[in-house]
Steps between C-alpha positions, in 0.01 A plus 500: 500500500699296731888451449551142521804359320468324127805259501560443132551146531162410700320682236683242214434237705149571452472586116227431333477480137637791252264761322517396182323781315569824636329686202164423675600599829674808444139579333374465814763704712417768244136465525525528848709852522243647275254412747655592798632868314844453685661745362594813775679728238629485130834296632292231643306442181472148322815562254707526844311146637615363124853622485514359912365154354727481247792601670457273763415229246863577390675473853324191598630302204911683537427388911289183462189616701140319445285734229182298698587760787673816307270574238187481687699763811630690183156565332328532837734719717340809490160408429417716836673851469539781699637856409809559597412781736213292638562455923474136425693397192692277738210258529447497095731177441346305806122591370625396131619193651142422642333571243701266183443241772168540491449537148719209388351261765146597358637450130639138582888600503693149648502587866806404591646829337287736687683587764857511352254744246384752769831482660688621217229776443556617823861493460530707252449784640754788544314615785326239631842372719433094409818355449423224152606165652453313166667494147125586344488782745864652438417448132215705524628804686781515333230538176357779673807703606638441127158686373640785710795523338631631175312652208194396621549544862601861419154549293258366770717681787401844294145417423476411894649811635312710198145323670639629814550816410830545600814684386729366217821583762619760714685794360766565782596135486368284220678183606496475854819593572471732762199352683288179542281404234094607553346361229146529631601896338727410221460244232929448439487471862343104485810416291740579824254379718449170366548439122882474492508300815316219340719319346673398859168374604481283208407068624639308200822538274282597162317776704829623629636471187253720271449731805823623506471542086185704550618697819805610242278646284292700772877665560564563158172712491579675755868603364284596224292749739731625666640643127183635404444648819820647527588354814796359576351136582495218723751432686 
């Protein structure tokens, strides 16, 4: 997908009418992940494209972004997924992008939204290096990082690392003191590598907010490790 630039403004300028009833088109965002089986792994399931939606439902309202753009990019963002050791999980938010364009310009969706739509798909990605250049777009990966984070970011990081096969942490050095994190061999690991620098990537002052309430708690579990593990703890 190409990386032109989606000035916020232009795309105003060129509103079209509001959705008015979302219950029948979130029906058919649904209808359409069940078809297209997105889901890579357990953590990329439909509750995490719900709690996503309704997250980012939440930050567009506190940052006054346009739902016509956020909820379809919210519902649709992962509706192609790759595993996260496939060789080209890189590509998974472009090919996403492609094909919710595709899918909403078939269903009728008000055009003028489309491409501020696959643009914020594509920018959510923590891997996919697109920088979000709209409101709708930081909204929406801000939704995404936020599902990383916390109780429930802890829960899909294990059942992700469990699918992987790989170890809960390393003996020698649990927390990463000592050496740089690896977590395609330890599951703790991911937290180092990228969970608990999250909240600094945050777009919008809600995200920011509630990641750095969420991040808190990954710390507090793993004071709480450390104890059980009779290690001394993170530094």
């Amino acid at each position: 997908m190409g990386r032109r630039s989606f000035r916020s403004d232009s795309v105003r300028a060129a509103m079209p009418p509001s959705i008015d009833d979302w219950s029948a088109w979130t029906s058919r965002f649904a209808s359409f992940l069940d078809d297209a089986a997105a889901a890579a792994d357990a953590a990329h399931d439909r509750a995490h494209v719900e709690r996503v939606a309704a997250t980012a439902r939440r930050l567009a309202r506190a940052e006054g972004a346009t739902l016509e753009v956020v909820l379809p990019a919210a519902w649709l963002h992962d509706c192609v997924s790759l595993p996260k050791d496939a060789p080209d999980r890189a590509q998974a938010a472009a090919r996403a992008a492609e094909a919710a364009r595709s899918f909403l310009a078939e269903a009728g969706y008000p055009s003028a939204w489309l491409a501020p739509i696959a643009h914020a798909i594509e920018a959510h990605s923590y891997s996919g290096d697109v920088a979000p250049e709209t409101p709708e777009a930081r909204v929406v990966q801000d939704a995404d990082r936020l599902d990383a984070l916390g109780a429930v970011g802890l829960a899909r990081c294990f059942l992700v690392g469990g699918a992987l096969g790989n170890a809960l942490y390393a003996p020698d050095d649990p927390f990463c003191e000592e050496r740089p994190p690896d977590d395609d061999t330890y599951v703790l690991d991911h937290l180092y590598a990228k969970l608990l620098h999250l909240p600094e990537t945050m777009q919008t002052e809600a995200g920011r907010a509630e990641a750095e309430r969420r991040a808190q708690f990954l710390r507090t579990y793993l004071d709480r490790l450390a104890e059980e593990i009779g290690h001394a703890g993170p530094s």
